[in-house]
matplotlib code that plots the C-alpha trace (Angstrom):
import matplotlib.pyplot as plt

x = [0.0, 1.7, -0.8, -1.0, -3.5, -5.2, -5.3, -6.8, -9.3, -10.5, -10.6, -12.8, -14.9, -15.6, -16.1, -19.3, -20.8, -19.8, -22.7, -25.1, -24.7, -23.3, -23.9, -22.5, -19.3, -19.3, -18.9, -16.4, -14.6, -14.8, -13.9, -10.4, -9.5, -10.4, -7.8, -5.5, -5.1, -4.1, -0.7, 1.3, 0.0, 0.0, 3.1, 2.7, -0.9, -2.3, -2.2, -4.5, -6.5, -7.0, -8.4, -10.6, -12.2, -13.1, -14.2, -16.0, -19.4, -19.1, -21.5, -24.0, -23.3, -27.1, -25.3, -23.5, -25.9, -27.0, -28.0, -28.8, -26.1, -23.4, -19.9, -20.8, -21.9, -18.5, -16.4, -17.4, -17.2, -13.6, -12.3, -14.4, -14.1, -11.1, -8.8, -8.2, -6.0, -7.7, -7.2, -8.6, -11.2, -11.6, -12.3, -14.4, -17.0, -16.5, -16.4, -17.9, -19.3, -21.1, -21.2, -23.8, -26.0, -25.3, -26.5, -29.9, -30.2, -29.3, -26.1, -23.6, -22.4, -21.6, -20.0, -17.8, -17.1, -16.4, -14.6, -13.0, -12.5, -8.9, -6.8, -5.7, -7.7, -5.6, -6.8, -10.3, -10.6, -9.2, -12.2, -14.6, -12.8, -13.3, -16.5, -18.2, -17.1, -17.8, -21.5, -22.9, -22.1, -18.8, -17.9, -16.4, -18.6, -18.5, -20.2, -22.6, -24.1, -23.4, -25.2, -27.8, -28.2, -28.2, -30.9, -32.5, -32.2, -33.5, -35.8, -35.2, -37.1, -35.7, -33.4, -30.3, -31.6, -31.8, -27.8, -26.7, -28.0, -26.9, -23.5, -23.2, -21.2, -18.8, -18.3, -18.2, -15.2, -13.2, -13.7, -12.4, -9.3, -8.3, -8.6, -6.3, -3.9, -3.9, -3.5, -0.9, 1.3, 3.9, 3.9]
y = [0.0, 3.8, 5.7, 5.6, 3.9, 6.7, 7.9, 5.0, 5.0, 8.5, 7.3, 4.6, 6.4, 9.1, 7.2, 5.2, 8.4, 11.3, 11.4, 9.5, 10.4, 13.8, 14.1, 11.1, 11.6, 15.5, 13.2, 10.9, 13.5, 15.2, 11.7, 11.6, 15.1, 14.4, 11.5, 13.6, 15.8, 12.8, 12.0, 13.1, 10.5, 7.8, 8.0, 5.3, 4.4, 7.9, 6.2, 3.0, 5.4, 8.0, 5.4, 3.7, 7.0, 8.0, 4.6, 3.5, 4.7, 3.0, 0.6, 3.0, 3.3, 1.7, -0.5, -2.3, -2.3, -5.6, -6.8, -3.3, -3.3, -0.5, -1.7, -5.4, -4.6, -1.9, -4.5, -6.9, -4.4, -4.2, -7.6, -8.9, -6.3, -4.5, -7.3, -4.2, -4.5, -7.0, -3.9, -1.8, -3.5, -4.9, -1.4, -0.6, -4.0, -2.6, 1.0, 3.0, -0.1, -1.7, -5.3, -3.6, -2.4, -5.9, -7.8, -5.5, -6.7, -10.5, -10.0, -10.0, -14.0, -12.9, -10.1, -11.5, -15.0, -12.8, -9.9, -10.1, -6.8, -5.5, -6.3, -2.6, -0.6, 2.4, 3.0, 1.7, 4.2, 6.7, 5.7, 6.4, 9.5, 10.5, 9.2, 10.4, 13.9, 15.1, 16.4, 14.6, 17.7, 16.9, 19.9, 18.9, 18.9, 16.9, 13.4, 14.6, 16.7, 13.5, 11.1, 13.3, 14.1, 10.4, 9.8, 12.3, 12.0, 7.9, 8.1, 7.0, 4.0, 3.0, 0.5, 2.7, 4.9, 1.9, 0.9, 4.3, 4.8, 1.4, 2.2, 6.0, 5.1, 3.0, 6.3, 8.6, 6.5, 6.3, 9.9, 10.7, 8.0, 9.9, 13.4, 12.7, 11.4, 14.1, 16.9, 14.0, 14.4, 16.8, 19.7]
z = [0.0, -1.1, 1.1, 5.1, 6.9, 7.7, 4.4, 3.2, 5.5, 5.2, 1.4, 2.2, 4.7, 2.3, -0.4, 1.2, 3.7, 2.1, -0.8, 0.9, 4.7, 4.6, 8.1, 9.6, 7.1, 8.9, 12.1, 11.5, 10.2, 13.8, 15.4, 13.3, 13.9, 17.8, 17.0, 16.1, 18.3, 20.8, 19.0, 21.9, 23.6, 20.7, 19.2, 16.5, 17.6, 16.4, 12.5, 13.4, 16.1, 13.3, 10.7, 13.5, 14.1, 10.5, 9.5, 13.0, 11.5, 7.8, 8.7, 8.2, 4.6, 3.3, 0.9, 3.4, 6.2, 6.0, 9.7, 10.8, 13.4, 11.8, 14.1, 13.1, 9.5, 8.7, 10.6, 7.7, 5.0, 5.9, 6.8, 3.4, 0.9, 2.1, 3.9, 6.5, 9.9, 12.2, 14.8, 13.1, 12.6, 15.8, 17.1, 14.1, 15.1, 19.2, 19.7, 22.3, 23.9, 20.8, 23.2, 24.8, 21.8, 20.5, 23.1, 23.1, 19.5, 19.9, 18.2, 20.8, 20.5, 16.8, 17.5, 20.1, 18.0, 14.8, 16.3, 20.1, 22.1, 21.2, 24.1, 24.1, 26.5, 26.1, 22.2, 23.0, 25.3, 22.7, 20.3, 22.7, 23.7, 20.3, 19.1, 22.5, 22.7, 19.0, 17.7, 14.9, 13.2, 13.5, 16.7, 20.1, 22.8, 26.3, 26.9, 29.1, 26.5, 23.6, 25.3, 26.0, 22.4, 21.4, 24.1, 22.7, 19.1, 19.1, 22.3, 25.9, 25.3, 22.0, 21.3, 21.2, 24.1, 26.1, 25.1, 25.4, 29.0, 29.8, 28.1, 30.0, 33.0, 31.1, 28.3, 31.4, 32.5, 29.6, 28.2, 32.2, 31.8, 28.4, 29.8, 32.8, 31.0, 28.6, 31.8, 33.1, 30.1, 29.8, 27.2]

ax = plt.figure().add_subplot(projection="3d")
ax.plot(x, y, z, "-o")
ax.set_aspect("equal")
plt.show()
């Protein structure tokens, strides 16, 4: 491959939301440049975290959403029609707590069998950092105020209202982990 990973990815990413899903492709454009601006922290990391974060919502893509699930169906976009990094997309098929949305749709076996958690808490935590504290718009803004706006966009008493509430204390946690290591490191 002659580009980076990360340049592939946005690529990719673009090429399936930004016509169809301008929206969502205004997001995951926000999640990568939230990935970004964690390099210090990274080091060689920030390339796979960067391309996570632009391609975590390429599931959504109505072509390849076939089960409905976006972090199972992207996961398989990638590792079938792309042969990506099984990290990458490992944290594609499990960001920001997707085990729990699976298991509220049934799918959480699959998802576990097909694609494990990545045994690196650090960058999960990173993914969720990034996914959890950009609008869908694509702007920074805190968890508090994301989940609230996911609970409120679906419905409390939807199916992703239910995850996300379920999933809150666990984002609250990792968005906290990555911001005190980012005031522990030095400048």
């Amino acid at each position: 491959m002659d580009e980076s990973l990360a340049a592939w990815a946005r690529r990719v990413a673009k090429d399936e939301l930004s016509s169809v899903l301008p929206r969502r492709w205004a997001h995951s454009q926000g999640v990568a440049a939230r990935a970004v601006e964690l390099e210090p922290s990274l080091g060689e990391g920030t390339d796979l975290l960067e391309s996570a974060a632009v391609l975590h919502d390429v599931g959504y893509a109505p072509r390849l959403a076939t089960t409905g699930f976006h972090p199972l169906d992207g996961a398989r976009f990638l590792r079938d029609e792309h042969g990506a990094d099984e990290r990458l997309v490992r944290l594609v098929a499990n960001h920001s707590f997707a085990l729990l949305e699976a298991e509220e749709r049934g799918l959480r076996k699959v998802l576990e069998s097909e694609f494990p958690l990545l045994e690196d808490p650090q960058l999960v935590d990173e993914l969720v950092y990034c996914d959890m504290t950009t609008t869908p718009d694509g702007e920074q803004t805190t968890a508090d105020k994301r989940v609230a706006e996911i609970v409120g966009r679906y419905g409390a008493d939807s199916l992703v209202g239910r995850f996300i509430r379920r999933a809150s204390p666990e984002i609250y946690a990792a968005v906290a982990r990555v911001e005190a290591a980012r005031v522990a490191q030095p400048r």
